[in-house]
C-alpha positions in Angstrom: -185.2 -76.5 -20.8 -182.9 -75.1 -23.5 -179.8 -77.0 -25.2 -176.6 -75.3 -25.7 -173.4 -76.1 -27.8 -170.1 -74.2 -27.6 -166.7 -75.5 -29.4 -163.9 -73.8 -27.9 -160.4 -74.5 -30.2 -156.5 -74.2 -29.5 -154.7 -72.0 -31.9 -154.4 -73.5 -35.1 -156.9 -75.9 -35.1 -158.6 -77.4 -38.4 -161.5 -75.1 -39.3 -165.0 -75.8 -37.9 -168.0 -75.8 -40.3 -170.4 -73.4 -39.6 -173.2 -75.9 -41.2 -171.9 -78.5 -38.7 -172.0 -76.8 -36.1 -176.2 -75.9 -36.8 -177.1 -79.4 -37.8 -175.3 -80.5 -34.1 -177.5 -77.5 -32.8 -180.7 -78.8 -34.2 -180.7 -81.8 -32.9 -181.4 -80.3 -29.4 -184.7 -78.6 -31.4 -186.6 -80.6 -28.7 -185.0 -78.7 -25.9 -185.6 -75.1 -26.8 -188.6 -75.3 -30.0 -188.8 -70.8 -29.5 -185.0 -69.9 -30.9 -182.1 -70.8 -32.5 -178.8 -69.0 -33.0 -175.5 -69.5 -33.7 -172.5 -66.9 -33.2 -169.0 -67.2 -34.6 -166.3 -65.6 -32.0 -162.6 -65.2 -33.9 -160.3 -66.4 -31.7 -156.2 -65.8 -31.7 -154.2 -67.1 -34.7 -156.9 -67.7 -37.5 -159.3 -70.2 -35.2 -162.5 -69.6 -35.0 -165.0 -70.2 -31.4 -168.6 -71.5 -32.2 -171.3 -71.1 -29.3 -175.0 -71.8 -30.4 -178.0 -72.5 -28.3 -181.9 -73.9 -28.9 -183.9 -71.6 -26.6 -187.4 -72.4 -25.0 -188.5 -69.2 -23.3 -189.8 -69.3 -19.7 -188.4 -65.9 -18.2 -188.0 -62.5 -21.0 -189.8 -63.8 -24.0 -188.4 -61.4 -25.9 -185.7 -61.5 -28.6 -183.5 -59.6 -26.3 -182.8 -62.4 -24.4 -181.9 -64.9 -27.0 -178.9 -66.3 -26.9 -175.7 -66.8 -27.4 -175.8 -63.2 -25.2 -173.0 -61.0 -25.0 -172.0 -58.5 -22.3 -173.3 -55.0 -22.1 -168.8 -54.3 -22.5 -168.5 -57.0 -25.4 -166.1 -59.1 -23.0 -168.1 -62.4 -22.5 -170.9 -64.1 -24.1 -172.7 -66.8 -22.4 -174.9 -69.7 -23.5 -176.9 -71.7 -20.8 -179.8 -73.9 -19.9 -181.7 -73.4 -16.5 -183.5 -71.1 -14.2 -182.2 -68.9 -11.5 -184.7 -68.4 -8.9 -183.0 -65.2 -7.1 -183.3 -63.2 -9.7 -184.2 -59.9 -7.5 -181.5 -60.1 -5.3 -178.9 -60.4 -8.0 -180.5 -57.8 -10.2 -180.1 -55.5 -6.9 -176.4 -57.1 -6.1 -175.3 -55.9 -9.8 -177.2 -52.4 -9.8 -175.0 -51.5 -6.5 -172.1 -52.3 -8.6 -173.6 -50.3 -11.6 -174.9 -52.4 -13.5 -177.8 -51.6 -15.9 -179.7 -54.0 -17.1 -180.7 -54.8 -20.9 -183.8 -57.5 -20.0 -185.4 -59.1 -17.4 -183.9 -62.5 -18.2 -181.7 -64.4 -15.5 -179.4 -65.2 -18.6 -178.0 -61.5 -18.4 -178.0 -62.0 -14.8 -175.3 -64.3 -15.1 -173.3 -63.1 -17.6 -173.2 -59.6 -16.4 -172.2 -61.2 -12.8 -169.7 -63.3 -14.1 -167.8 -60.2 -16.2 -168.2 -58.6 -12.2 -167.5 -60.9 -9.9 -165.8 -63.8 -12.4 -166.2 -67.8 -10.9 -167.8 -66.8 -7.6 -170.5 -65.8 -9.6 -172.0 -69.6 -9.0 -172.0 -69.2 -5.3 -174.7 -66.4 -5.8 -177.1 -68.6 -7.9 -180.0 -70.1 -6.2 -181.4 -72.9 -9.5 -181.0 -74.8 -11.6 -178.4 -74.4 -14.5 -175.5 -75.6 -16.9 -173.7 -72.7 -18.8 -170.5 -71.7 -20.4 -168.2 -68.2 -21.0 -166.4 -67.3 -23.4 -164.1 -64.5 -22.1 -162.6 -62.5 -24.6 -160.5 -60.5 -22.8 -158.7 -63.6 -20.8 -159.1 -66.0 -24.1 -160.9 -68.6 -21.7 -163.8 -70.6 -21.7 -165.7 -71.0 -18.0 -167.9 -74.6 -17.1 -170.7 -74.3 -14.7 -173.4 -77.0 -13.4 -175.2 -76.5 -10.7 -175.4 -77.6 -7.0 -176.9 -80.7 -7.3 -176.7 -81.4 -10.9 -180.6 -81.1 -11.8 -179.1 -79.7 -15.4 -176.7 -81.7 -17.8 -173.4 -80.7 -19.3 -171.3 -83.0 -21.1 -167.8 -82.0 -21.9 -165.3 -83.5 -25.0 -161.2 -82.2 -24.3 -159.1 -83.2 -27.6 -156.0 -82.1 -28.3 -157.8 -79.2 -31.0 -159.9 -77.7 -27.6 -163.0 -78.0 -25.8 -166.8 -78.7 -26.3 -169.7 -79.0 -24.1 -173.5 -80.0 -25.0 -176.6 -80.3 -23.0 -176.8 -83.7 -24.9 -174.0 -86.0 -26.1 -175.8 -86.1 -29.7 -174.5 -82.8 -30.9 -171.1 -83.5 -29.6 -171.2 -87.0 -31.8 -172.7 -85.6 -34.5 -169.0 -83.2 -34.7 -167.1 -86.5 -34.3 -166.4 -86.9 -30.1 -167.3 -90.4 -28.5 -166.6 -91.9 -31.8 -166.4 -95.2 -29.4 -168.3 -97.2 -26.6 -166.5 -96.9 -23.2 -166.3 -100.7 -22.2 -166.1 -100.0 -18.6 -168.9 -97.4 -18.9 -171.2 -100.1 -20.1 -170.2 -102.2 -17.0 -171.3 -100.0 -14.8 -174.7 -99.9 -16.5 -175.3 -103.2 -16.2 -174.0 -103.4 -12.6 -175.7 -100.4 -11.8 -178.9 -99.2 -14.5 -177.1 -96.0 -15.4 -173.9 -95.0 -16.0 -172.4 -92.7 -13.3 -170.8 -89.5 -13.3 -168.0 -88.4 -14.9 -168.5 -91.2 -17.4 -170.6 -91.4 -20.2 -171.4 -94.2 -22.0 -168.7 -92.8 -24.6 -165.4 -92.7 -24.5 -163.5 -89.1 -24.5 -166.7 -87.5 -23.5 -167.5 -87.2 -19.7 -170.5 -85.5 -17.6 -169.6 -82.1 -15.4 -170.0 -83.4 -11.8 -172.5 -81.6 -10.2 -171.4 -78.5 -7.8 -168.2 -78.4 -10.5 -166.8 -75.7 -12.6 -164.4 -75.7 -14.8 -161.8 -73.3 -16.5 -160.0 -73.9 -20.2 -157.3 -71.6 -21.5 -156.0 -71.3 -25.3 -153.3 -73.0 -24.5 -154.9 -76.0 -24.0 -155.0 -75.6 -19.5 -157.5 -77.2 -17.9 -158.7 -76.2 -13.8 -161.4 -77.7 -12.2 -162.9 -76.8 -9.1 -166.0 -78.1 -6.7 -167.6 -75.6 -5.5 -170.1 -77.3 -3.5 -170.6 -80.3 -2.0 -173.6 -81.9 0.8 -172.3 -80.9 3.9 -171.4 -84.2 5.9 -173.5 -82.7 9.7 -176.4 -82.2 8.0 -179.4 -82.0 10.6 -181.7 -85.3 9.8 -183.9 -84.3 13.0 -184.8 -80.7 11.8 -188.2 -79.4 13.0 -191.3 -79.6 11.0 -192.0 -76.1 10.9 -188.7 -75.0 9.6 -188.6 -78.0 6.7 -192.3 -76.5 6.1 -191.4 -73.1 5.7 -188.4 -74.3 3.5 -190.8 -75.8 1.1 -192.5 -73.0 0.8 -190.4 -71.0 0.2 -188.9 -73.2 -2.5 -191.9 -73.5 -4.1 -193.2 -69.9 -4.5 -189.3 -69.1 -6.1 -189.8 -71.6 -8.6 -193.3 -70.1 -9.7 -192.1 -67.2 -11.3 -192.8 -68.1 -15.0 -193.3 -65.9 -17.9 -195.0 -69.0 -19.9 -198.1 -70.7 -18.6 -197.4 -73.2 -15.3 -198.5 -76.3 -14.0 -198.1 -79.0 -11.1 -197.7 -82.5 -11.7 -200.6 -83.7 -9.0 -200.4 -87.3 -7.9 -202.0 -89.6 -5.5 -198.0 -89.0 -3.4 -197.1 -86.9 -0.6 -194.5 -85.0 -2.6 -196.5 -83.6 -5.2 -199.3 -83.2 -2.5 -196.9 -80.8 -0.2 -196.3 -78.7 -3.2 -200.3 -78.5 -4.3 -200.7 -77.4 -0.4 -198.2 -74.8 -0.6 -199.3 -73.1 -3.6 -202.7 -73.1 -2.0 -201.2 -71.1 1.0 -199.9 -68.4 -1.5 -203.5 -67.4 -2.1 -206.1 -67.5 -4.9 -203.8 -64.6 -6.6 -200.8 -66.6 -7.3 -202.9 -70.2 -7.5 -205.0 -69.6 -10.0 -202.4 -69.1 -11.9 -201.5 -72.7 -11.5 -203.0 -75.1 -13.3 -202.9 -78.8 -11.7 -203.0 -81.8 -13.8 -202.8 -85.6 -13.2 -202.7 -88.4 -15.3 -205.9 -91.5 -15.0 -205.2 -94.9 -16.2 -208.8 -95.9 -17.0 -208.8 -99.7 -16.4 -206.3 -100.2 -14.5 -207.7 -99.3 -10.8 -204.4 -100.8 -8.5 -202.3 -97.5 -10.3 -204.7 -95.0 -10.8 -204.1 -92.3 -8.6 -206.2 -89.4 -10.3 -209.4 -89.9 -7.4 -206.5 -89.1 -4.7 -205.1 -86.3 -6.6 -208.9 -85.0 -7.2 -209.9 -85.1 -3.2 -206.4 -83.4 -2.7 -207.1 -80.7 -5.3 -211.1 -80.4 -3.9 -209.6 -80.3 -0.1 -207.4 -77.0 -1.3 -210.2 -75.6 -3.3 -207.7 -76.1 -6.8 -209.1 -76.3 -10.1 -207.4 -79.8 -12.2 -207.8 -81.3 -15.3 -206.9 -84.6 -15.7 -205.4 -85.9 -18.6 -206.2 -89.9 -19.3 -203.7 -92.0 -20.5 -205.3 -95.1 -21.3 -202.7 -96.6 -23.1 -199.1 -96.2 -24.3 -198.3 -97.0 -28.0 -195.2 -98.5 -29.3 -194.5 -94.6 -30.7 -194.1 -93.7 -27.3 -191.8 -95.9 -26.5 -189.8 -94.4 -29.5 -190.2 -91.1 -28.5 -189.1 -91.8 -24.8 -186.1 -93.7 -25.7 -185.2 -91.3 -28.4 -184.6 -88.9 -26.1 -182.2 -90.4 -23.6 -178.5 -89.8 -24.8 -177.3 -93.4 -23.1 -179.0 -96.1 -21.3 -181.0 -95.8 -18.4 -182.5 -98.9 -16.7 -185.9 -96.9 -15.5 -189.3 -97.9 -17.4 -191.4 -94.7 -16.0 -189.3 -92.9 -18.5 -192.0 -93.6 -20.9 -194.7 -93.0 -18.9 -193.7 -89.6 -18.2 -192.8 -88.5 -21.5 -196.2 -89.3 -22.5 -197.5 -87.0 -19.8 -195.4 -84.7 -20.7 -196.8 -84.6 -24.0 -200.4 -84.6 -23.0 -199.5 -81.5 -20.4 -198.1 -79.4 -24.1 -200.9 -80.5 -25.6 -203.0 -78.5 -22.7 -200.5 -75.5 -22.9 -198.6 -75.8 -20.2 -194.9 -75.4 -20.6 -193.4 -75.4 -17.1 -194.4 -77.7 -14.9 -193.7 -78.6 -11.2 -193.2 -81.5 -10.0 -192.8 -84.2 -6.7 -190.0 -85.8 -8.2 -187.0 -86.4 -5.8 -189.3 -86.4 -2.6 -189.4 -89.8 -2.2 -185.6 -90.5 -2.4 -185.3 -87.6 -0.5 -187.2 -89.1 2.4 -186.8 -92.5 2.3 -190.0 -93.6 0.1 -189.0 -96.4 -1.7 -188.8 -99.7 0.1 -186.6 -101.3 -2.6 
């Protein structure tokens, strides 16, 4: 998880302050603790672009692969938040073109693919991501959020430009959403969140997921979906070929250079994806560290005894993590990091698991989550 800022502006726009523009930055620390950079791109008539980005390494922990990156050609530069999965095949799709490659992070991958192939660039990513280009060449900004919107990207249009943020902080922090959206706070109380492409702020709207999005200097705006849930989708598909989909998933999304874990449960989600990192071998498993959460006390909830026959049955090692009780603090901290209301308690439940898995030096970590709406779990 990694926050990034970029303020695109229209010729002749008020100057931008550089200290600002850091302070905004910083208050995505949270998101990306390894790195923080800001880069100043001149744009035409005297105005000046700002792109920065909090980084927390998982793939390339080197400083090559910091970002705000630019192009190999000095064309583009790119800062983004995500993980693309089909990172070999692309790396092969851009060396056929010529393409040589500076790192081994999926951050170049995209940039280097978007300078070659432009837009369609997102219809060859297989992850998770939210990103934006600056093209120097075509003096345009690019907006990208992935298929299903796993990552965030808000956007502000004023009459000055553009701005986007993986959080709505930084972009109130520069003076968008100076005001409540009455409607969008409505909708939260009819519905426990505020839907997409509303925020809870006025002038300041979420990406839809699947969307991307072009802005010119002179102020033109083009969006375009780029995918959408196909309406025939097969609800009787075979076990076997939804089992060796999972799989599949699951051993992309364990490439990690940072230590990895699994969010075990007493579920059948989180269960399916224990089983199929089991399958992978003891090579690749091992490598995997399983943790789940007990609530001494409080036997009707406690799901760790499940989780440990699950991990004994697949011969995994797990630690469990107890969690006995949760302080008013962590309400604080859970709350804090929400950028509008969301009507869901377990948001402070698992932000103090997610603090208990840092403390045991994990930094990526799978999880079940999804599976149940997914499948139908929940009765209500």
């Amino acid at each position: 998880m990694c926050g990034l800022l970029a303020v695109y502006v229209s010729p002749n726009a008020p100057p931008l302050s550089r200290k600002a523009i850091d302070a905004a930055r910083d208050l995505m620390a949270q998101r990306g603790p390894d790195a923080a950079a800001t880069l100043e791109i001149p744009a035409q008539n005297g105005a000046t672009h700002l792109m920065a980005h909090r980084k927390l390494s998982i793939q390339d922990l080197s400083s090559r692969a910091e970002q705000p990156m630019t192009s190999a050609s000095g064309r583009c530069t790119i800062v983004y938040n995500g993980e693309v999965y089909n990172t070999a095949a692309l790396r092969r799709d851009l060396g056929e073109h010529g393409v040589v490659c500076r790192t081994s992070s999926d951050t170049e991958l995209i940039l280097e693919g978007y300078e070659l192939f432009g837009a369609k660039i997102v219809e060859k990513l297989n992850g998770m991501f939210a990103f934006s280009i600056w093209d120097r060449k075509d003096q345009s900004a690019f907006f990208a959020r992935d298929r299903v919107g796993i990552k965030p990207l808000y956007i502000a249009k004023t009459e000055t430009g553009i701005a986007c943020a993986s959080d709505l902080r930084p972009l109130r922090a520069l003076g968008y959403g100076k005001d409540m959206d009455q409607e969008a706070q409505a909708l939260y109380l009819m519905l426990g969140y505020v839907p997409t492409p509303r925020t809870i702020w006025r002038r300041i709207e979420k990406l839809p997921a699947g969307t991307m999005l072009h802005w010119s200097a002179d102020g033109t705006v083009r969006r375009e979906t780029y995918w959408s849930a196909p309406e025939d989708t097969d609800y009787e598909e075979g076990g076997e070929d939804l089992s060796q989909l999972i799989d599949g998933v699951v051993e992309e999304q364990l490439r990690s250079d940072v230590p990895l874990g699994l969010f075990l449960s007493g579920g059948l989600a989180s269960s399916v994806i224990a089983a199929s990192i089991a399958a992978l071998g003891p090579a690749v498993s091992k490598n995997v560290s399983a943790l789940t959460v007990a609530y001494s006390g409080n036997s009707p909830n406690d799901e760790a005894p499940v989780a440990r026959r699950t991990a004994d049955h697949l011969g995994s090692e797990i630690t469990v993590l107890p969690l006995n009780t949760v302080s008013g603090s962590s309400y604080r901290r859970a709350t804090e990091t929400l950028d509008e209301p969301l009507a869901y308690n377990a948001v402070v439940s698992q932000a103090a698991i997610s603090e208990l898995a840092a403390q045991a030096g994990i930094t990526v970590v799978l999880s079940g989550d999804g599976g149940d709406e997914v499948f139908g779990g929940y009765r209500w």
